[in-house]
Backbone bond lengths (Angstrom), bond angles and torsions (degrees), N, CA, C in turn:
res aa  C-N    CA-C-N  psi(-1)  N-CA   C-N-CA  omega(-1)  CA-C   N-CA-C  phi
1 X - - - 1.443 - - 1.527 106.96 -
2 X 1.437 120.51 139.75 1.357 144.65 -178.95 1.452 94.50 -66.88
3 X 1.595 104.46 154.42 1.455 129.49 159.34 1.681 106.96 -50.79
4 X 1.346 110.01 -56.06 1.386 142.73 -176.83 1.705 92.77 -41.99
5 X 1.428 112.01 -66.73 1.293 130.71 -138.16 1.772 100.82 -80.70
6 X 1.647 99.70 -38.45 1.283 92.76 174.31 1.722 134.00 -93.91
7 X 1.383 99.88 15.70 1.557 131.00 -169.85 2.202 91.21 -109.79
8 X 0.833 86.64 8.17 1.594 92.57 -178.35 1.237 113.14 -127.27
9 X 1.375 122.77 -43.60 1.595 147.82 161.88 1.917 89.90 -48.16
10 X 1.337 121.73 -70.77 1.257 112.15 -147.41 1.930 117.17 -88.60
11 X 1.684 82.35 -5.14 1.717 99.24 161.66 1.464 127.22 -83.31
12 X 1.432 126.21 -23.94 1.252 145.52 148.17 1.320 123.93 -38.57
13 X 1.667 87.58 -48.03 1.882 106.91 -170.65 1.795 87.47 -76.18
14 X 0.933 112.98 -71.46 1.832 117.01 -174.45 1.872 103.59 -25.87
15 X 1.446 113.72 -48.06 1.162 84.60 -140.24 1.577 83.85 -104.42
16 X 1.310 135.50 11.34 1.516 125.15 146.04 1.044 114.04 -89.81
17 X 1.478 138.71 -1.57 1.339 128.15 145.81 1.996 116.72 -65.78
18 X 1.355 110.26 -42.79 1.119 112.99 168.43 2.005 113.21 -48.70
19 X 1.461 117.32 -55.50 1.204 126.91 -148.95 1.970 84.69 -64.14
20 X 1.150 99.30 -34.37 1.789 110.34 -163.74 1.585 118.23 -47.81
21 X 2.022 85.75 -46.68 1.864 105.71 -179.41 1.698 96.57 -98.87
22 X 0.712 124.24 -17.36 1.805 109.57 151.99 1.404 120.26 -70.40
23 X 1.390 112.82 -37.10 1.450 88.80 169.60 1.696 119.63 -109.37
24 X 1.349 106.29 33.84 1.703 111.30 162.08 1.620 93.09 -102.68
25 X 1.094 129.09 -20.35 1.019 118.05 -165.90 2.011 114.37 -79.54
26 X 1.652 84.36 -36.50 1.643 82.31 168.17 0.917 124.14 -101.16
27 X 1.488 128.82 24.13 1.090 138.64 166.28 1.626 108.19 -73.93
28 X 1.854 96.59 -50.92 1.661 102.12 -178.18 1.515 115.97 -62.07
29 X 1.362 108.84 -15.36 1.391 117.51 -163.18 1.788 109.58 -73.66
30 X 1.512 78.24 -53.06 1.675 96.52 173.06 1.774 124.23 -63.05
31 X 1.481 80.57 -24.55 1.857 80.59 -179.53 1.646 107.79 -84.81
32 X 1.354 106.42 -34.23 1.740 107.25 167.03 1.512 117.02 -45.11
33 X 1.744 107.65 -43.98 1.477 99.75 -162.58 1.558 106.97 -79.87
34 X 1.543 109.36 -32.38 1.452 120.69 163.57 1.580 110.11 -42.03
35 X 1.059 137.63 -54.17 1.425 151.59 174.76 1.224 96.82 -41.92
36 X 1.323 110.05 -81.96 1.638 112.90 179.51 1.234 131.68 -15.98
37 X 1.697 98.49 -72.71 1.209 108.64 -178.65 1.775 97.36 -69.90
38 X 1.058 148.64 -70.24 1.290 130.26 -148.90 1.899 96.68 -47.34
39 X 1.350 124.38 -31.39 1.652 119.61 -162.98 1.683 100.37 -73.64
40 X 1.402 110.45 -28.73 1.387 107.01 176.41 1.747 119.42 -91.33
41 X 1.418 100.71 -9.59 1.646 83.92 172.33 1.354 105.22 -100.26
42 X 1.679 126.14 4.88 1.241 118.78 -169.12 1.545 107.66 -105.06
43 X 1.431 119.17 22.14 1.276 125.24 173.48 1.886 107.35 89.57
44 X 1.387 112.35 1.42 1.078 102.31 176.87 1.545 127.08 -64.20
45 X 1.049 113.56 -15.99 1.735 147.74 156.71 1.138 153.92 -111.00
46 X 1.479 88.02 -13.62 1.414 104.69 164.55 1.792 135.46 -36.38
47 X 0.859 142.96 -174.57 1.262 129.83 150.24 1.899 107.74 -97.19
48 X 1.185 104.19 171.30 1.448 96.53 172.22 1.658 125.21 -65.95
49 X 1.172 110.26 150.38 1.117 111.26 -161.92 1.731 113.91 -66.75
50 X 1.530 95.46 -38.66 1.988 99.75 172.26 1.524 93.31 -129.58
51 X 1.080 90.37 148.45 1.850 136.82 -178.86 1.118 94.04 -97.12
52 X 1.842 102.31 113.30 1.364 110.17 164.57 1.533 100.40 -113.14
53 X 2.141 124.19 143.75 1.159 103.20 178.19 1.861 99.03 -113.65
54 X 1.011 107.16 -172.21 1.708 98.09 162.83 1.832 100.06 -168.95
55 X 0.901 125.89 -170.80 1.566 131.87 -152.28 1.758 98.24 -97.94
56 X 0.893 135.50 133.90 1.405 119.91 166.41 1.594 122.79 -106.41
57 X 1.578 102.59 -4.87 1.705 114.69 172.78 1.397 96.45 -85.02
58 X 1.672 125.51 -22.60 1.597 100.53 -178.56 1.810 111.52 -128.18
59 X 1.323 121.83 13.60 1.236 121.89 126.01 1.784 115.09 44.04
60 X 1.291 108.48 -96.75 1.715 139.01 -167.19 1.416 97.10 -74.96
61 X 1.468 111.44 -28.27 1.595 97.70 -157.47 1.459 116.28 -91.88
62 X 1.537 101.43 -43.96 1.471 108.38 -174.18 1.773 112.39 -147.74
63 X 1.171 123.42 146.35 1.550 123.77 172.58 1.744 93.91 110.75
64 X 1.237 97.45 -145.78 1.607 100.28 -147.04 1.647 101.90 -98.82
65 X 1.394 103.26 -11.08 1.757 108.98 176.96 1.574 121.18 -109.49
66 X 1.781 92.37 22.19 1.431 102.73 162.38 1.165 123.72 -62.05
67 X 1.637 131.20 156.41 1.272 129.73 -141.52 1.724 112.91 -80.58
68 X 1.697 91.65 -31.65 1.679 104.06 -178.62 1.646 95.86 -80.35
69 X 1.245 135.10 36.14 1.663 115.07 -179.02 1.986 92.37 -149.20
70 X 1.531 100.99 -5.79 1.714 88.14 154.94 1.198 124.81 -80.05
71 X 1.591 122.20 158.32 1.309 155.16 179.44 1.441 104.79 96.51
72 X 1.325 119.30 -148.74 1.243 134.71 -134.70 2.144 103.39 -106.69
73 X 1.102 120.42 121.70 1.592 120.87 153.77 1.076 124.24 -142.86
74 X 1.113 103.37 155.47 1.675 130.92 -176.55 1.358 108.08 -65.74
75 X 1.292 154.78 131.01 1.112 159.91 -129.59 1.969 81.48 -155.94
76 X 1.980 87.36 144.98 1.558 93.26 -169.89 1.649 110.37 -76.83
77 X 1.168 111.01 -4.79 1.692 142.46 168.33 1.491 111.14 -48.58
78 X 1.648 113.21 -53.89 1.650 133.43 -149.17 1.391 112.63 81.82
79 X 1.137 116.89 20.15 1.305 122.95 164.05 1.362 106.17 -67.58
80 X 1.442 116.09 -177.40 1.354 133.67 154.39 1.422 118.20 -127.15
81 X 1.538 135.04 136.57 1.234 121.25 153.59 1.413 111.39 -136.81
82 X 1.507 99.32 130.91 1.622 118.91 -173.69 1.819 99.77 -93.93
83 X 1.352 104.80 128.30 1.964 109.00 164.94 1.602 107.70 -122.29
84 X 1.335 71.89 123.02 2.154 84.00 179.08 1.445 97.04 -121.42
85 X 1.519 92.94 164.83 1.745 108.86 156.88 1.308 100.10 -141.05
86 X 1.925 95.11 154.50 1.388 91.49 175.71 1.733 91.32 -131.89
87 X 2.029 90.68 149.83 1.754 94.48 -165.30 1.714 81.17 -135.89
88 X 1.490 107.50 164.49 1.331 106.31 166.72 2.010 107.00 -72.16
89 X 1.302 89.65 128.36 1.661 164.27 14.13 1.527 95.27 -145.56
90 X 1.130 119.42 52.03 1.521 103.06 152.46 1.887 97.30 -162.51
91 X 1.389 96.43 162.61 1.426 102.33 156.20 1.548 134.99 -79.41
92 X 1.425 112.35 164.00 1.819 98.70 176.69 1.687 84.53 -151.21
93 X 1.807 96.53 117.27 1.419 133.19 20.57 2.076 86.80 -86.29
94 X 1.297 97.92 154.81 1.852 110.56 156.38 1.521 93.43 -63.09
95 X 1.285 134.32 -43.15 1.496 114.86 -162.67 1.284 99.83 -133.39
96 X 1.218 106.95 131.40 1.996 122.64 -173.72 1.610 80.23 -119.86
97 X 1.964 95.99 148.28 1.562 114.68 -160.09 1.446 79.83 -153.55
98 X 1.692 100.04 121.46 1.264 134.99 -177.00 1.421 125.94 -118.33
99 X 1.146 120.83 147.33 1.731 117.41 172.87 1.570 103.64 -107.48
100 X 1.648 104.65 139.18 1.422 115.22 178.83 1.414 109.85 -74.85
101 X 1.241 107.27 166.88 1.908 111.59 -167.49 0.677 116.90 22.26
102 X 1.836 113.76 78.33 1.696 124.63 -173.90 1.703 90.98 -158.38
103 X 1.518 114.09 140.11 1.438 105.23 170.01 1.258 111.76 -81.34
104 X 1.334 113.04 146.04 1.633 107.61 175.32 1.393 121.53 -148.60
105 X 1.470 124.09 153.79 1.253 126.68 -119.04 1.727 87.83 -137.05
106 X 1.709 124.52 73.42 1.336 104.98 160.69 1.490 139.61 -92.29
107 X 1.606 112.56 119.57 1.122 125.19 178.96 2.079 109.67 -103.50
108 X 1.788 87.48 135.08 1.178 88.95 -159.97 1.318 92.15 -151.14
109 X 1.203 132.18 151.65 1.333 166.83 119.12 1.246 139.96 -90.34
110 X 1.849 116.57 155.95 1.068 122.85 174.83 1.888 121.21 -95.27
111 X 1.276 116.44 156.90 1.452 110.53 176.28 1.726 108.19 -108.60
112 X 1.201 115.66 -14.46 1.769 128.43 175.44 1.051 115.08 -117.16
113 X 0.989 119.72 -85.87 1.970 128.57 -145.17 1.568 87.18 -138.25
114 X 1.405 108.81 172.24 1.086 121.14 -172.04 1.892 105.71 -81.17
115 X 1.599 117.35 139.52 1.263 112.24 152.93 1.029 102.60 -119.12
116 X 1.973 104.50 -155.16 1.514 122.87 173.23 1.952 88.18 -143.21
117 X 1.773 79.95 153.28 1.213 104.27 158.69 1.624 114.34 -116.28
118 X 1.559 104.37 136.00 1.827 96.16 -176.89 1.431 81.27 -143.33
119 X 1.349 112.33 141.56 1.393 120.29 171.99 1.674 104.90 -116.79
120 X 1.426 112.71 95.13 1.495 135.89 171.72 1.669 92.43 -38.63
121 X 1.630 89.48 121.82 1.538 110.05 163.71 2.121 116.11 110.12
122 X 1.463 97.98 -33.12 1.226 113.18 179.07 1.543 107.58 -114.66
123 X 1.156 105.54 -167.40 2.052 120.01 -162.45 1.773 105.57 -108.10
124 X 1.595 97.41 11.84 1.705 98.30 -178.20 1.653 97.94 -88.08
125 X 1.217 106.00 149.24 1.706 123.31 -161.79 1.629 113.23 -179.03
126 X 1.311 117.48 67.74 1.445 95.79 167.33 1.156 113.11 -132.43
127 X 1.298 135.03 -179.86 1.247 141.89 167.66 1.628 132.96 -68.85
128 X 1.255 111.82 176.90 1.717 101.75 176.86 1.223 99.84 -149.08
129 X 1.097 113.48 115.36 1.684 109.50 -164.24 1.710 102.26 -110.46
130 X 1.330 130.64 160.41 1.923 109.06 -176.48 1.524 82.23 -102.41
131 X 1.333 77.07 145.87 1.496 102.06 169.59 1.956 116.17 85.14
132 X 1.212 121.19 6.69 1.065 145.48 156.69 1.337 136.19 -128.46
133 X 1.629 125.31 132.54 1.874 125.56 -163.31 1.748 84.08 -86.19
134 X 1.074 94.90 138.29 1.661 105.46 148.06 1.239 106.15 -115.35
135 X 1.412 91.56 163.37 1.630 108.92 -163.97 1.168 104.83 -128.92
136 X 1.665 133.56 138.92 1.666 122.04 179.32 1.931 101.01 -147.12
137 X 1.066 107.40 139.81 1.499 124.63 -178.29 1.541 102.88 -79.63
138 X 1.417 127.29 125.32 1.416 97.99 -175.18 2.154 77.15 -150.82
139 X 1.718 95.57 150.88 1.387 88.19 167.05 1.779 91.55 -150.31
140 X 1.251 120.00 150.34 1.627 113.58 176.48 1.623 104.35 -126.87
141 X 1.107 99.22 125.26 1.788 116.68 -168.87 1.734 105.60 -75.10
142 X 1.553 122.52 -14.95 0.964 117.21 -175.75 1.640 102.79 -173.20
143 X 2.027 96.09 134.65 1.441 104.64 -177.24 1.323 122.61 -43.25
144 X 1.035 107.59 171.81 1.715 120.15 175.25 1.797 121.36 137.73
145 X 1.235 111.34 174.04 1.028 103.39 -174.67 1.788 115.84 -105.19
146 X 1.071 112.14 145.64 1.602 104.86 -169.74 1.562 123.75 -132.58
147 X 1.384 126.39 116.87 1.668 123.18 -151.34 1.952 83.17 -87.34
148 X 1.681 89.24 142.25 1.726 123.70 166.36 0.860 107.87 -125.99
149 X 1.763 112.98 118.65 1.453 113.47 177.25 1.630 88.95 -122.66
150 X 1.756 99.82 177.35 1.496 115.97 -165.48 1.735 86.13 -78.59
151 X 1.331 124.75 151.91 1.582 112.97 176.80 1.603 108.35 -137.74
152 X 1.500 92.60 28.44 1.677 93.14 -168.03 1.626 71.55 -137.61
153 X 1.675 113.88 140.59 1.477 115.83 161.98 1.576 108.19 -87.00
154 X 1.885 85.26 149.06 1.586 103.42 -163.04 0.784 128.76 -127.72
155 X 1.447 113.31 2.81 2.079 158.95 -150.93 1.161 116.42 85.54
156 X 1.392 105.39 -170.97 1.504 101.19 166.31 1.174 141.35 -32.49
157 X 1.112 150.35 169.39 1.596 138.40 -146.16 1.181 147.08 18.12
158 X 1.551 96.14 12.87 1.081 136.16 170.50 1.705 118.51 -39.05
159 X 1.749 115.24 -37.38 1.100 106.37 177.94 1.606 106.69 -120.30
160 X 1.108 115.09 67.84 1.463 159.35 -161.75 1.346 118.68 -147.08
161 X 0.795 117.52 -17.08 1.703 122.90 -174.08 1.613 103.61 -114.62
162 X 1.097 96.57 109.97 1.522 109.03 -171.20 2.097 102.77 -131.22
163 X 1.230 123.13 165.61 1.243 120.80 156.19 1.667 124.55 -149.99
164 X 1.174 125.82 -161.79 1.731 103.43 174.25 1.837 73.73 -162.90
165 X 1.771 93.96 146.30 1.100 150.84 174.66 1.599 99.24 -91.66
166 X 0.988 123.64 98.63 1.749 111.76 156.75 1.641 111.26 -119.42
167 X 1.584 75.25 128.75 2.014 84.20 177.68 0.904 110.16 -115.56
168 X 1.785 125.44 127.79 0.766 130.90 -155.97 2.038 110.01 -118.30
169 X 1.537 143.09 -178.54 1.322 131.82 142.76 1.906 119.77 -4.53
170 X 0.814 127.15 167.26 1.524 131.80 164.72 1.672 90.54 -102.99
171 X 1.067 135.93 -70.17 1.715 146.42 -160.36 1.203 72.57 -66.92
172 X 1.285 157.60 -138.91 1.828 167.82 -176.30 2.158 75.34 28.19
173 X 0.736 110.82 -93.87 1.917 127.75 -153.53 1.594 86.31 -36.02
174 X 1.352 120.02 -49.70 1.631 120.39 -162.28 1.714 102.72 -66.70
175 X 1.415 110.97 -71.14 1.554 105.79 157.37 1.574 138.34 -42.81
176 X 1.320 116.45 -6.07 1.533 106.86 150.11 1.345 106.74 -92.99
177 X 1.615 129.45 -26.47 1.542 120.78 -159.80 1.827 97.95 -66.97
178 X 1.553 112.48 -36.92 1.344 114.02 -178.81 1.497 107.85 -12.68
179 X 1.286 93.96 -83.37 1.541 97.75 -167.06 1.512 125.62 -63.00
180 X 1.170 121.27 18.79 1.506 124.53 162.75 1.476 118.80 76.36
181 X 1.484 113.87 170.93 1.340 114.99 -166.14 1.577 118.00 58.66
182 X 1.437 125.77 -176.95 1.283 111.74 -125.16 1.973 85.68 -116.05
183 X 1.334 125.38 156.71 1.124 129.76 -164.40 1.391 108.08 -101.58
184 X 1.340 138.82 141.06 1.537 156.34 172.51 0.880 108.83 -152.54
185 X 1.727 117.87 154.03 1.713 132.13 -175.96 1.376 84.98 -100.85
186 X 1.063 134.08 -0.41 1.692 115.58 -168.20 1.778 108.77 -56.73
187 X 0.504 111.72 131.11 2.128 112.70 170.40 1.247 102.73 98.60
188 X 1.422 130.08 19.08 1.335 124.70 -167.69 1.580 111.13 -129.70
């Protein structure tokens, strides 16, 4: 075999090795965008499916984000559902108190301007818009304590507004719910 011949042999080889990782490459490409789109038509982005609205001038006074019906209860289910609001610059309760390996159900609103709720460490992230409940699926596999800050700017003092998540036992969470009314770490 020629100089020629094998400088031709090993250019052949190159460029069906090339054609090989060009086309694994758009293979991955295509399967990403496939991904995509299936995560966005499967509600992974969606918006919620129903629009709940509620009043944001009366909030405190009356309906379901009255002041005695925030924090945390036991649902006759074993559910959980946590109700917050968020106002400039803090949340109420500042501290929501949770039971681990428990589903739980946060509904939340704003009383001003728009925030966010993000609970550092987990995949909870939503917004708080006034005049609309958001709703968030949340479950924590193991106690501890967990920082919530505002994650949407809200003005000034904006990075001032902080909250904490404490998760506590499930049997511990059930024995405070005993006694009724609505659960917070605040004073603790």
């Amino acid at each position: 075999m020629s100089a020629e011949e094998a400088h031709r042999d090993s250019a052949e080889v190159a460029a069906r090795v090339e054609r090989r990782w060009a086309t694994f490459a758009v293979i991955i490409i295509v399967g990403m965008a496939l991904l995509a789109a299936f995560a966005g038509i499967h509600s992974a982005t969606m918006p919620q499916p129903r629009v709940e609205t509620t009043d944001p001038s009366r909030l405190h006074l009356s309906g379901e984000f009255v002041e005695s019906n925030l924090g945390s209860v036991l649902e006759t289910n074993g559910n959980v559902t946590v109700r917050a609001i968020g106002q400039q610059y803090s949340f109420t309760p500042a501290c929501i108190l949770v039971p681990a390996d428990t589903p739980i159900t946060l509904r939340a609103t704003s009383a001003d301007v728009v925030h966010g709720i993000l609970i550092q460490g987990t995949n909870v992230n939503t917004m708080l818009v006034p005049g609309y409940i958001s709703e968030q699926l949340m479950h924590f596999a193991k106690t501890g304590d967990y920082l919530m800050p505002c994650q949407e700017f809200c003005s000034f003092g904006h990075e001032g507004m902080w909250g904490k998540v404490k998760v506590i036992d499930k049997t511990e969470f059930a024995d405070r719910a005993k006694s009724g009314g609505r659960l917070s770490c605040v004073g603790q």
